[in-house]
DSSP file (Angstrom, degrees, kcal/mol; ACC not computed):
  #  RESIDUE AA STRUCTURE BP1 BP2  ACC     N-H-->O    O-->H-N    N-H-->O    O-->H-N    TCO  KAPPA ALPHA  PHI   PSI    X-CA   Y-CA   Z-CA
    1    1 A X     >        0   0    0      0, 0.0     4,-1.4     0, 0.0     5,-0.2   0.000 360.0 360.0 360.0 -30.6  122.3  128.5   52.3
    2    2 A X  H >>  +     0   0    0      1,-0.2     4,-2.0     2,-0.2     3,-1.1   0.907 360.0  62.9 -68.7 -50.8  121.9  129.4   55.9
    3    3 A X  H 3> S+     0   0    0      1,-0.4     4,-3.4     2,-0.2     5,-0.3   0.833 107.2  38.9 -34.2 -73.0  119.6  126.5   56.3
    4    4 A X  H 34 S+     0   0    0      2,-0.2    -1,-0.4     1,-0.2     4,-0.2   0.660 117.2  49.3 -87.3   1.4  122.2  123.7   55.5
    5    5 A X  H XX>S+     0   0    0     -4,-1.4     3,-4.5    -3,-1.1     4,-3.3   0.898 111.0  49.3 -75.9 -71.8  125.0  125.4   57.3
    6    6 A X  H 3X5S+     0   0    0     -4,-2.0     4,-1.8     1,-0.3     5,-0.3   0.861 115.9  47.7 -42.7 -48.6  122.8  126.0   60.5
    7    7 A X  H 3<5S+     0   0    0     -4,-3.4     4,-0.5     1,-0.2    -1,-0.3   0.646 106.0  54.1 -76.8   2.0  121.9  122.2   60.1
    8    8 A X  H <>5S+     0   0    0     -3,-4.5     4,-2.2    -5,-0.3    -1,-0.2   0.729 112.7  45.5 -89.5 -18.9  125.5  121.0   59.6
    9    9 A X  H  X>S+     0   0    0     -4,-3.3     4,-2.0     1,-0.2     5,-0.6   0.747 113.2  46.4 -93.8 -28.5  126.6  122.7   63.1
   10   10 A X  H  X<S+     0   0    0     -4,-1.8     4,-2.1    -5,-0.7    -1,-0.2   0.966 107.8  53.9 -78.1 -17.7  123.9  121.6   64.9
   11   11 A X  H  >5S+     0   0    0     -4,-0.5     4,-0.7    -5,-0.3    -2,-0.2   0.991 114.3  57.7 -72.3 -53.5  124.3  117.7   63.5
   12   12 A X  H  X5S+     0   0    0     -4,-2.2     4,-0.7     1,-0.2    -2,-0.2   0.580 106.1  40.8 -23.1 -38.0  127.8  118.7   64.9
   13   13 A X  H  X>S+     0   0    0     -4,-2.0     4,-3.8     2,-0.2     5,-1.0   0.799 115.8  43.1 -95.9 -33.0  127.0  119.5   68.1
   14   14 A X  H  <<S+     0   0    0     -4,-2.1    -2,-0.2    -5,-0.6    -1,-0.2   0.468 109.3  59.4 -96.6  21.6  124.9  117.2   68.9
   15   15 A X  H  <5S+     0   0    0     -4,-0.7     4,-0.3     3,-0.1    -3,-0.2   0.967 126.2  21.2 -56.0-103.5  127.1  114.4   67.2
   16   16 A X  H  <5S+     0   0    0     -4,-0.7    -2,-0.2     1,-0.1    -3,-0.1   0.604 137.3  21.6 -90.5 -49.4  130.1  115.5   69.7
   17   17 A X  T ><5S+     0   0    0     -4,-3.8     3,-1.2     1,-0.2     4,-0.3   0.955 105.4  54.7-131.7 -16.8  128.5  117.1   72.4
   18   18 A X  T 3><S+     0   0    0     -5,-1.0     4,-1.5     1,-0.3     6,-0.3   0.591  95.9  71.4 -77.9 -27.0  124.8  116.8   73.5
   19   19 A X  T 34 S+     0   0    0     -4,-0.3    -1,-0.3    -6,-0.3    -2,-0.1   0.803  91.1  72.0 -78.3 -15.4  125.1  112.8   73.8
   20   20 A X  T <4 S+     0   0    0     -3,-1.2    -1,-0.2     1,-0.2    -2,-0.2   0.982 107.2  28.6 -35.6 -88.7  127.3  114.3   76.9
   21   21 A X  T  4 S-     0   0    0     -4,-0.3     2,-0.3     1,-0.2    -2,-0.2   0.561 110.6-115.4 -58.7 -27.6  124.1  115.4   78.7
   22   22 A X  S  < S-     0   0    0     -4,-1.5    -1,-0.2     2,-0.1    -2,-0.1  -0.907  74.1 -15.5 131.2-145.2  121.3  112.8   77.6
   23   23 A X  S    S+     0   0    0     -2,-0.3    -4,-0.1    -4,-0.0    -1,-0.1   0.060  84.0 149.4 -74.5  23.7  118.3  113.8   75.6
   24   24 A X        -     0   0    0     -6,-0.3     2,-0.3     1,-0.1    -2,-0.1  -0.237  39.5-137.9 -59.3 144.8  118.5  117.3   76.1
   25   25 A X        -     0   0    0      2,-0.0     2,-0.7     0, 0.0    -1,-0.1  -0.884   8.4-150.1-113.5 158.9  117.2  119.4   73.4
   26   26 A X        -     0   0    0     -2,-0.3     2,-0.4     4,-0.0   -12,-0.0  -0.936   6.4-143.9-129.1 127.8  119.0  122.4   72.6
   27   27 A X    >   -     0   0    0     -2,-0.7     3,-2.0     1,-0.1    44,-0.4  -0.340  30.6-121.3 -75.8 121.3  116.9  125.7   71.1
   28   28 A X  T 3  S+     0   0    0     -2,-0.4    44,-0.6     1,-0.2    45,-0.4   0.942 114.6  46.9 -53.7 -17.8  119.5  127.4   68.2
   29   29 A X  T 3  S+     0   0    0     41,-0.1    -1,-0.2    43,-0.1     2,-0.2   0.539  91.4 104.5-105.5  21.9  119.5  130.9   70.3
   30   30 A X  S <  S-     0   0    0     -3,-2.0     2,-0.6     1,-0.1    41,-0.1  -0.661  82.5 -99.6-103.3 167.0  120.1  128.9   73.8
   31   31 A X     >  -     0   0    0     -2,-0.2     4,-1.6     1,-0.2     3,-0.3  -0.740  23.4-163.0 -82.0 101.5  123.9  129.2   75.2
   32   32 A X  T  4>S+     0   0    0     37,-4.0     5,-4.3    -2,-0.6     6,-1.3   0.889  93.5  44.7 -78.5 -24.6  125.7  126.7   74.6
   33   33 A X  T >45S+     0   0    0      3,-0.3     3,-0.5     4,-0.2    -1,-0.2   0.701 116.7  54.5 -30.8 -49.0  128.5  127.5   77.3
   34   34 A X  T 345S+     0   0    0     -3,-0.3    -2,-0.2     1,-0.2    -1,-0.2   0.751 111.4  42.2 -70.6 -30.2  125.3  128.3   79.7
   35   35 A X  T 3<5S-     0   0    0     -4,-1.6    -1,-0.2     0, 0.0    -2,-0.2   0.360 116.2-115.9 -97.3  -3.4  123.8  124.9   79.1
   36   36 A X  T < 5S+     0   0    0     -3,-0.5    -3,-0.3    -5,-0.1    -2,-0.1   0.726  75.2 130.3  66.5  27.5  127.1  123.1   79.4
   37   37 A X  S   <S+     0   0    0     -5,-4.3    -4,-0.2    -6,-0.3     2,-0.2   0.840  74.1  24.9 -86.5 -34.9  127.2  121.9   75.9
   38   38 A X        -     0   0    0     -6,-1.3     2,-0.3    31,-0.1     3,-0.0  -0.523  57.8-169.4-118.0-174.5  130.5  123.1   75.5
   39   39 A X     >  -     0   0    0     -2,-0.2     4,-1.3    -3,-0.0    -6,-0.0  -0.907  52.7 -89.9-169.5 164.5  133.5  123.9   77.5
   40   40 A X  H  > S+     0   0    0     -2,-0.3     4,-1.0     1,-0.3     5,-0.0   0.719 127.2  67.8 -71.1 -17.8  136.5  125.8   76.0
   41   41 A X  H >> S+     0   0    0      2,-0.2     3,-1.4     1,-0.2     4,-1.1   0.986 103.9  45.9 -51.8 -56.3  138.0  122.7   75.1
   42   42 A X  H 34 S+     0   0    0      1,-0.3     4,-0.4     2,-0.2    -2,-0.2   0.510 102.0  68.7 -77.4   6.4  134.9  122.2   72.4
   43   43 A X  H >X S+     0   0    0     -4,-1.3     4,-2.1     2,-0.1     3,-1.3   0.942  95.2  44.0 -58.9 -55.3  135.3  125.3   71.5
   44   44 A X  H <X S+     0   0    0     -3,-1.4     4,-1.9    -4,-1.0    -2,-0.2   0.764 120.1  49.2 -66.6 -17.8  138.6  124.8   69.8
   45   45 A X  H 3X S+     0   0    0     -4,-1.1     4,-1.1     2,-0.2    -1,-0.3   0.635 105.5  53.5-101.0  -2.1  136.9  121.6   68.3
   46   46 A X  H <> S+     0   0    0     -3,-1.3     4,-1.4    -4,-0.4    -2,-0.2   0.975 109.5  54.2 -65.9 -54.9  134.2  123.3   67.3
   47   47 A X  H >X S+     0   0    0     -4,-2.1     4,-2.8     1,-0.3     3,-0.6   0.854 104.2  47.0 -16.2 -78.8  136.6  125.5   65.7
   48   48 A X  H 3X S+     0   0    0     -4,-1.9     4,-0.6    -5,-0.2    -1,-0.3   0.862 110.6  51.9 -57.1 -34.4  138.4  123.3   63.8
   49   49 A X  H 3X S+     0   0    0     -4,-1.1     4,-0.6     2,-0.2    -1,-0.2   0.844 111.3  54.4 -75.6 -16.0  135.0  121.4   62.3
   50   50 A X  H <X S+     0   0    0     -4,-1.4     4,-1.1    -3,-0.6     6,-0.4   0.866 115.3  35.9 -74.6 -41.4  134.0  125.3   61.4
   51   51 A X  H  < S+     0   0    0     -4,-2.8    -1,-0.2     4,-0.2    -2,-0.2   0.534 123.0  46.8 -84.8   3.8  137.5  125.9   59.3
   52   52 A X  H  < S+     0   0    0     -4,-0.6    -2,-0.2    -5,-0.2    -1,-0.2   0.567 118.5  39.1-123.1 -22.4  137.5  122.1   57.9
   53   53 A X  H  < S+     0   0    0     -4,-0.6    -3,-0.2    -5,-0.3    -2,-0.2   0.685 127.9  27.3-116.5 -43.2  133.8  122.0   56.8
   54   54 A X  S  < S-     0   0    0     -4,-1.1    -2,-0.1    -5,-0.2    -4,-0.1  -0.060 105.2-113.4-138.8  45.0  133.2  125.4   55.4
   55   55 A X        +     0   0    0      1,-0.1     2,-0.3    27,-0.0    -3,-0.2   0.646  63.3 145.6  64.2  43.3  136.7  126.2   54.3
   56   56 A X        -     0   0    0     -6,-0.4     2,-0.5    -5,-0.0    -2,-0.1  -0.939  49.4-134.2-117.3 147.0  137.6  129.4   56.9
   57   57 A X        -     0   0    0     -2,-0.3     2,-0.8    24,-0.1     0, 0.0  -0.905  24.1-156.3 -77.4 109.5  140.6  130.9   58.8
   58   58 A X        -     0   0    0     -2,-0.5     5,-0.1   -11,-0.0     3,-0.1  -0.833   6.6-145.4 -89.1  96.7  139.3  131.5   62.1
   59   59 A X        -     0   0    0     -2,-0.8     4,-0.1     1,-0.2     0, 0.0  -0.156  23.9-124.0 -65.7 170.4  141.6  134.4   63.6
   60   60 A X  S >  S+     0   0    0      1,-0.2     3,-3.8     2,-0.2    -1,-0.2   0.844 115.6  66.7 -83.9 -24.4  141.9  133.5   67.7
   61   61 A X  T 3  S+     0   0    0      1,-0.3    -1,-0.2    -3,-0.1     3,-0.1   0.896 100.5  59.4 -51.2 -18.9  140.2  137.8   67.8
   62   62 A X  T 3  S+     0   0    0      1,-0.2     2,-2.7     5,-0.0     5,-0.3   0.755  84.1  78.7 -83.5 -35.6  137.5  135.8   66.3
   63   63 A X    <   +     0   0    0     -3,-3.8     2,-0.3    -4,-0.1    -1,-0.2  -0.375  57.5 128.7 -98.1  95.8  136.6  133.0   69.1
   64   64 A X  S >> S-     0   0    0     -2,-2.7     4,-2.1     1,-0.1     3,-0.9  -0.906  74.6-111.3-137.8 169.7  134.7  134.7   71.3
   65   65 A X  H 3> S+     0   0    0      1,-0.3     4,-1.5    -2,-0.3     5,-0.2   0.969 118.6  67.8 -89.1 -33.9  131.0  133.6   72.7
   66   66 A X  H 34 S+     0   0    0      1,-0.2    -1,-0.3     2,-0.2     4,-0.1   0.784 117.4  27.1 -15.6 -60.3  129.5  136.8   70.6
   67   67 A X  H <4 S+     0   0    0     -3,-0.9    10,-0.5    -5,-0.3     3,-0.3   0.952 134.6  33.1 -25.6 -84.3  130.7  134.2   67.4
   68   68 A X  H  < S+     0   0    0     -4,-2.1    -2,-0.2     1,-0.2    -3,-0.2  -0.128  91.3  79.3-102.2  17.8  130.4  131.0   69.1
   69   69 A X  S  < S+     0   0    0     -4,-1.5   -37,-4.0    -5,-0.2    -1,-0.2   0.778  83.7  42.6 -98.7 -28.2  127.8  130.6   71.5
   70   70 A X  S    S-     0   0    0     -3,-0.3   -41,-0.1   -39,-0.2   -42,-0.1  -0.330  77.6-119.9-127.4 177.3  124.1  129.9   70.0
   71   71 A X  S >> S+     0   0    0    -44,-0.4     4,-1.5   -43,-0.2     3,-0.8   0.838 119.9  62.2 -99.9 -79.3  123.5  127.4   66.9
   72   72 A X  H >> S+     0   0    0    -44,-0.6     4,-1.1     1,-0.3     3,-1.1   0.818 105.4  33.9 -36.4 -56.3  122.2  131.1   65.7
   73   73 A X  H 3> S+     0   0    0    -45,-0.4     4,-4.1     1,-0.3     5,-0.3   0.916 112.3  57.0 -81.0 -21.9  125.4  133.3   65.9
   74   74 A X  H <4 S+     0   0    0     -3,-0.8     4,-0.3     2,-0.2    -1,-0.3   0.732 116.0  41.4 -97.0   7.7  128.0  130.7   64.8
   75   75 A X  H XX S+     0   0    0     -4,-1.5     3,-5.6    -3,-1.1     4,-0.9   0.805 117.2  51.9 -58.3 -84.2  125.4  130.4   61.3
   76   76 A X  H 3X S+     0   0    0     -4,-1.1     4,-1.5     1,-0.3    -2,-0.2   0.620 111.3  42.5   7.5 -79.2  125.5  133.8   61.9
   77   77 A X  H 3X S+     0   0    0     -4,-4.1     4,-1.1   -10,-0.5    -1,-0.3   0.815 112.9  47.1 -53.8 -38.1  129.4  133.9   62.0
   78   78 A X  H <> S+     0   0    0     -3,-5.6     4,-0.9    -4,-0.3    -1,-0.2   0.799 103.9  63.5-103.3  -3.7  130.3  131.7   59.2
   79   79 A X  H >X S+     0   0    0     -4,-0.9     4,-3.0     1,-0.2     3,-1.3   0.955 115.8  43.1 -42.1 -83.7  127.6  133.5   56.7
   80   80 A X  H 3X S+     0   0    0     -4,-1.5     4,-0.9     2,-0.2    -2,-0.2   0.450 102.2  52.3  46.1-107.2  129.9  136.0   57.5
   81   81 A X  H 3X S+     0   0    0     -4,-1.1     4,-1.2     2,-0.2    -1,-0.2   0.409 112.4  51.8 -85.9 -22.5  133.0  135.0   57.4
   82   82 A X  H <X S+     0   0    0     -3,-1.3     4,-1.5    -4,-0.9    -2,-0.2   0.786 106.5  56.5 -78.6 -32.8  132.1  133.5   53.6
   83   83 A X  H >X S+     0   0    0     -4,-3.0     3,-2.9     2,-0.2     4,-0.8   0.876 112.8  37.6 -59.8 -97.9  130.8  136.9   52.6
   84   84 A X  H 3X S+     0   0    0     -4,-0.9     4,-1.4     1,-0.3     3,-0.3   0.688 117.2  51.6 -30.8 -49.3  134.2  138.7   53.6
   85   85 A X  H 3< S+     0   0    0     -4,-1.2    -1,-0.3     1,-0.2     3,-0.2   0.902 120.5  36.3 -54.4 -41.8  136.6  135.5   52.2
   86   86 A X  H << S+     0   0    0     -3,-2.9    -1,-0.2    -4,-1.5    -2,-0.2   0.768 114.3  59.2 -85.5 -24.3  134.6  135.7   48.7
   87   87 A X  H  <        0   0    0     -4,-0.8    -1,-0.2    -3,-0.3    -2,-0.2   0.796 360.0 360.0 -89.8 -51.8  134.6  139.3   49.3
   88   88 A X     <        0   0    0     -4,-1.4    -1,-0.2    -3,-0.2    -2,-0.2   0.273 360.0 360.0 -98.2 360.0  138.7  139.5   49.4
């Protein structure tokens, strides 16, 4: 499962935000905050495509770059956050 989640947020990001910067290529552990892909507005739209796309309540304790920073942690994060939802 992790496979097509990790490739639906990265077609996401670079959909919305990589055409920003040019051809840049973006490693799935690289920052995206660090690299300028995002800004705290795309967080919050990151956000929303993360609760709209894979069904989740994203608490705000929740958006933090730990989460939301790499391709890797925000798989990471919404593995996760589906465990605990199916969980409850």
């Amino acid at each position: 499962m992790s496979n097509s989640i990790r490739l639906a947020i990265r077609n996401f990001i670079e959909e919305n935000f990589l055409f920003q910067i040019g051809d840049q290529k973006l490693a799935d552990d690289q920052s995206l905050l660090e690299a300028g892909v995002v800004d705290s507005t795309g967080v919050l739209e990151l956000v929303g495509f993360l609760e709209d796309t894979f069904h989740l309540q994203i608490a705000d304790k929740d958006i933090i770059p730990q989460n939301l920073d790499t391709v890797d942690a925000i798989t990471a994060f919404v593995e996760r956050s589906q465990l605990l939802a199916e969980a409850a």
